[in-house]
N, CA and C atoms as an extended XYZ file, in Angstrom:
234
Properties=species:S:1:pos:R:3:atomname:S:1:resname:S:1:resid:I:1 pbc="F F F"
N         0.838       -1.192        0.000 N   UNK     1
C         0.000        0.000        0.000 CA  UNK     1
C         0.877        1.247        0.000 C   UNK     1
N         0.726        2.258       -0.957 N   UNK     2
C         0.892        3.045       -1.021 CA  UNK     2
C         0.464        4.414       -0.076 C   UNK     2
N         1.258        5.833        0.653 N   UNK     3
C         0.782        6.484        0.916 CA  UNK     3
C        -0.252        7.243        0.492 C   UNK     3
N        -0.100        7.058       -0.714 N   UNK     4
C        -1.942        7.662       -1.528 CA  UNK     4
C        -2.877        6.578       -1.696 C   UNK     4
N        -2.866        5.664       -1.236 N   UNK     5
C        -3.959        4.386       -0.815 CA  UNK     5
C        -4.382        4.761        0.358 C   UNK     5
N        -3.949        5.015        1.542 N   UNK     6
C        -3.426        5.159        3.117 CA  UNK     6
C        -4.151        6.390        2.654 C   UNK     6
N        -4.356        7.661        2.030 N   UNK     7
C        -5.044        9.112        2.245 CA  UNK     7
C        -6.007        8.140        1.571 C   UNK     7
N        -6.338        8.025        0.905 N   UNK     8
C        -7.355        7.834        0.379 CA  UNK     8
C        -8.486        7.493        0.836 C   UNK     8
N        -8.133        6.248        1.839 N   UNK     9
C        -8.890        5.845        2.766 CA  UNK     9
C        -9.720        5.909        3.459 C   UNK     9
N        -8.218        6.711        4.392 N   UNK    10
C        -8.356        7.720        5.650 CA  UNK    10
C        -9.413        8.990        4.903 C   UNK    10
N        -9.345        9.203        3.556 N   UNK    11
C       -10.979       10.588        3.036 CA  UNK    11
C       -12.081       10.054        3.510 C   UNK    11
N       -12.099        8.579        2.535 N   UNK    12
C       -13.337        7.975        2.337 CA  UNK    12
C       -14.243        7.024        3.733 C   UNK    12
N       -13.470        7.251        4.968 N   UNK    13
C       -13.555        6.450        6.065 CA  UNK    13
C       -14.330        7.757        6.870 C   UNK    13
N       -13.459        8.590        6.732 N   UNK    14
C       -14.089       10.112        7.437 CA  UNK    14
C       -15.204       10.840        6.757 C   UNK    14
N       -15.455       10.356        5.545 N   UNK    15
C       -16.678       11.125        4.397 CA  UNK    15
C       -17.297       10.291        5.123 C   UNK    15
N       -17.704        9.102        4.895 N   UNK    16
C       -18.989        8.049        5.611 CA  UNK    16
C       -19.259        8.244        6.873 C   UNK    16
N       -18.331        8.282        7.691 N   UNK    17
C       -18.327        8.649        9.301 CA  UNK    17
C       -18.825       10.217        9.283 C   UNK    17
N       -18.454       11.045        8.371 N   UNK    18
C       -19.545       12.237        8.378 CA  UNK    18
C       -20.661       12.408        8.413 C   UNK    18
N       -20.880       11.763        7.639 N   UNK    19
C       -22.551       11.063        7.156 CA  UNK    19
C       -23.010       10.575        8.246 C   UNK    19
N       -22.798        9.406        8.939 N   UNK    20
C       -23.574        8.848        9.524 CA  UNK    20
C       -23.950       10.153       10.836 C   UNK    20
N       -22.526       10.418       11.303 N   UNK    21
C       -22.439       11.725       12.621 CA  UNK    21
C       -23.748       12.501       12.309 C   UNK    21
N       -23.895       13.212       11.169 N   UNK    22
C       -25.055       14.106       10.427 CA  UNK    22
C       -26.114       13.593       10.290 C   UNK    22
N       -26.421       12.455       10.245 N   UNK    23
C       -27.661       11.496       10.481 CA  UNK    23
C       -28.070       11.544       12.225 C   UNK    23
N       -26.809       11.543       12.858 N   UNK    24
C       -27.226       11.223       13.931 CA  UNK    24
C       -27.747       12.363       15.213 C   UNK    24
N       -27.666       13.453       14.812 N   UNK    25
C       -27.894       14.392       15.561 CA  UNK    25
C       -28.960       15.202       15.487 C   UNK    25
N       -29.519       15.559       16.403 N   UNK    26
C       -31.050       16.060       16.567 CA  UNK    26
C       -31.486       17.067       15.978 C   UNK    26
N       -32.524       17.151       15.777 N   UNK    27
C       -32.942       18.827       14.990 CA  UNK    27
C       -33.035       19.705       15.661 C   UNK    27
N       -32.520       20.590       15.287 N   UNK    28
C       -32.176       22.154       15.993 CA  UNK    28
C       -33.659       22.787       15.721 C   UNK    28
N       -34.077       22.486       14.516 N   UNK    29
C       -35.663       23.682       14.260 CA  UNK    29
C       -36.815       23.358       15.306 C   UNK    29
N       -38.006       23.678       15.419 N   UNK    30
C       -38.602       23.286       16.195 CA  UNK    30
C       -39.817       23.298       14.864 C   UNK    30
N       -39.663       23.856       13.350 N   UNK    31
C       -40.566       23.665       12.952 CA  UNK    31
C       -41.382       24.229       12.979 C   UNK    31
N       -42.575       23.558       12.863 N   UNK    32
C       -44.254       24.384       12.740 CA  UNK    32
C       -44.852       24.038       14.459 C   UNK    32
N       -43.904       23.025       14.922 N   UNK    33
C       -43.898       23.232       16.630 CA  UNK    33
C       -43.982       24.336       17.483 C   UNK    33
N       -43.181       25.412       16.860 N   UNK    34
C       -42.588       26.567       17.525 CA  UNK    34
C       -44.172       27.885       17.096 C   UNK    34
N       -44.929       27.570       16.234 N   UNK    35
C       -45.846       28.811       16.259 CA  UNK    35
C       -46.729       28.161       17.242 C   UNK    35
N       -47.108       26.999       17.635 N   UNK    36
C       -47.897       27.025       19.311 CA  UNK    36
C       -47.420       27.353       20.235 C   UNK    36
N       -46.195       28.045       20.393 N   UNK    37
C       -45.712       27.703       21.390 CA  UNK    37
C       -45.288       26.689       22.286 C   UNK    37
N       -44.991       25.538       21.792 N   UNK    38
C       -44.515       24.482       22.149 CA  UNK    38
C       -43.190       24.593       22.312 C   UNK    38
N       -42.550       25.212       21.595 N   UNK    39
C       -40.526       25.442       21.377 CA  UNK    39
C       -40.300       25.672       22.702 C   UNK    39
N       -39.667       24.899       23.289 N   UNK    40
C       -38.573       25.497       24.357 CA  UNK    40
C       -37.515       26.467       24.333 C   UNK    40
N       -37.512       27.078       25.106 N   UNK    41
C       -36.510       28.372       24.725 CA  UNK    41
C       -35.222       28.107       25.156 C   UNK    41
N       -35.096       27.291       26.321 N   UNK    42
C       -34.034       27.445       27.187 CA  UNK    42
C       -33.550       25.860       26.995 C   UNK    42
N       -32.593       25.088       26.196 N   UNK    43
C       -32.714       23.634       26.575 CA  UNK    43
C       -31.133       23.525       26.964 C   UNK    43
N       -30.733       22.582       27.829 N   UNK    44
C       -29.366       22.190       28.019 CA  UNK    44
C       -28.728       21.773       26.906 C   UNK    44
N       -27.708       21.698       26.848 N   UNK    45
C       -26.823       21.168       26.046 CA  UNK    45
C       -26.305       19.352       26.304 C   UNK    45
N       -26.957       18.508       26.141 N   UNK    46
C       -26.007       17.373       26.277 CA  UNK    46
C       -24.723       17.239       26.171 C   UNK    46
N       -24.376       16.165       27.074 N   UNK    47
C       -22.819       15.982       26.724 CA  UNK    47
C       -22.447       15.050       25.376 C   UNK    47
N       -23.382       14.390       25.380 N   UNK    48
C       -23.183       13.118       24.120 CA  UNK    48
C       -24.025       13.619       22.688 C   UNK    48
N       -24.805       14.924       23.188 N   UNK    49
C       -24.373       16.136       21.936 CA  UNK    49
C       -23.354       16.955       21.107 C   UNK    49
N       -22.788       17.061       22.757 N   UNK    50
C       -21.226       18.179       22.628 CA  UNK    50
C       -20.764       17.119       21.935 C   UNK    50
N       -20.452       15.949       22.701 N   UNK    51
C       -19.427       15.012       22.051 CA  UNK    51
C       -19.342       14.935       20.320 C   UNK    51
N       -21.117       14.398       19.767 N   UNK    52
C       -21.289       14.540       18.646 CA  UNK    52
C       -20.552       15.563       17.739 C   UNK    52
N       -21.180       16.811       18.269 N   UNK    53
C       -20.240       17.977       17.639 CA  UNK    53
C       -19.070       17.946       17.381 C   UNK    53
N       -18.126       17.873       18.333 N   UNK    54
C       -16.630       17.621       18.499 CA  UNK    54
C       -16.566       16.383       17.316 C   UNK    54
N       -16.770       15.343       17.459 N   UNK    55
C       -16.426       14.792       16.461 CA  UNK    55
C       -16.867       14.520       14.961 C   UNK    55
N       -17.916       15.442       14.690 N   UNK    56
C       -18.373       15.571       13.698 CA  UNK    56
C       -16.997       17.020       13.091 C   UNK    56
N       -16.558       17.918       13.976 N   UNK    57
C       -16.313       19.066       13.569 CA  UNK    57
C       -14.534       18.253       12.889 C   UNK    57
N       -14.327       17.281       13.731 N   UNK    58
C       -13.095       16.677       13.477 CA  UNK    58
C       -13.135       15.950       11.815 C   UNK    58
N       -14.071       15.292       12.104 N   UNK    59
C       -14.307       14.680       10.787 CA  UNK    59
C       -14.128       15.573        9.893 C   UNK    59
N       -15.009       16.691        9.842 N   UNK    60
C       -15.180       17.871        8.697 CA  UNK    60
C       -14.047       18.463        8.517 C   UNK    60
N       -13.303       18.926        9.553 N   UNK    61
C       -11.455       19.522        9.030 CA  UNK    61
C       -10.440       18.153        8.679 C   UNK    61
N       -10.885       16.566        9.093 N   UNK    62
C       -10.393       16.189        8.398 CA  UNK    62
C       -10.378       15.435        6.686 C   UNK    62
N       -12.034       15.719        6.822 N   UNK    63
C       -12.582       15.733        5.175 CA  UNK    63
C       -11.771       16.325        4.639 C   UNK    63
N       -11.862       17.783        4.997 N   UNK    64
C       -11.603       19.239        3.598 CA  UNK    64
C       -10.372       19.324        3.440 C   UNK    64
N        -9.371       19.016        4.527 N   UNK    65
C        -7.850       19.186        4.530 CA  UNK    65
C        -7.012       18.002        3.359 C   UNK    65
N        -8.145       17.059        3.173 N   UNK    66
C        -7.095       15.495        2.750 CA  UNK    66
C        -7.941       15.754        1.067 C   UNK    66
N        -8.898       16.349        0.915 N   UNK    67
C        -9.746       16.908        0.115 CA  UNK    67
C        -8.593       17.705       -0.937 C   UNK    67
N        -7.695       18.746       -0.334 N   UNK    68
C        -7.139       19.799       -0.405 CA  UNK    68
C        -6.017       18.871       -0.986 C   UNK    68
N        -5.516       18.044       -0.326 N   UNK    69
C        -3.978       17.277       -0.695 CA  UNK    69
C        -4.024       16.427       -1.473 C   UNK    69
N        -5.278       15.847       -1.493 N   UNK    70
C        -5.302       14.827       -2.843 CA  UNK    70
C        -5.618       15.202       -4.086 C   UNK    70
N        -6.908       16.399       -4.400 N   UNK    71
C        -6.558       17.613       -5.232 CA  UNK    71
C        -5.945       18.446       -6.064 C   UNK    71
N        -4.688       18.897       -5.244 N   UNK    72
C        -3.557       19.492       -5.175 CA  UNK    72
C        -2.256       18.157       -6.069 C   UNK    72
N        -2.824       17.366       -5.638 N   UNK    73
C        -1.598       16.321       -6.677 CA  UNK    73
C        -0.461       16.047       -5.647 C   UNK    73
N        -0.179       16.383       -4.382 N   UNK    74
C         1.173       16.500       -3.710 CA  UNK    74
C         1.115       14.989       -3.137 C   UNK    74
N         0.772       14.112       -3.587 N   UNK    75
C         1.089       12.673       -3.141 CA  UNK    75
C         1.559       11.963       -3.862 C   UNK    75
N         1.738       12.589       -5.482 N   UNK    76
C         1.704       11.990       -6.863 CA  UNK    76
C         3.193       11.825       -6.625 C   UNK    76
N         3.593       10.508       -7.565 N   UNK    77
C         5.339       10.291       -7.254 CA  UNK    77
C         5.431       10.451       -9.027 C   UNK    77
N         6.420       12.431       -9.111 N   UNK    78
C         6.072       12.790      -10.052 CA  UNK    78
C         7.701       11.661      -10.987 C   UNK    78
């Protein structure tokens, strides 16, 4: 295996794991909920929300960065 097998991977392992992270996290809108007044105004923050975040935000800088290098051609053995 090559180091551009090894990025490659490592994109396509973190693109799917994006996906699913983005599947997995709750809706922020409240929708057509929110003109009864049903919306809560004030809600906590979970921790295994935060967590989500954090590793969704990881995933995403490490999407766009390997995005950028494979792109760019700088793995190519010119």
């Amino acid at each position: 295996m090559t180091v551009l097998n090894v990025v490659e991977t490592i994109w396509s392992l973190s693109a799917l794991g994006m996906i699913v992270l983005v599947l997995l996290h709750s809706p922020k809108g409240d929708g057509i909920g929110g003109i009864g007044g049903q919306a809560q105004l004030f809600t906590s923050a979970k921790s295994a929300e935060t967590a989500l975040n954090r590793v969704t935000w990881i995933l995403s800088i490490t999407f766009i960065s390997l995005t950028v290098v494979l792109s760019a051609g700088w793995l190519v053995a010119k």
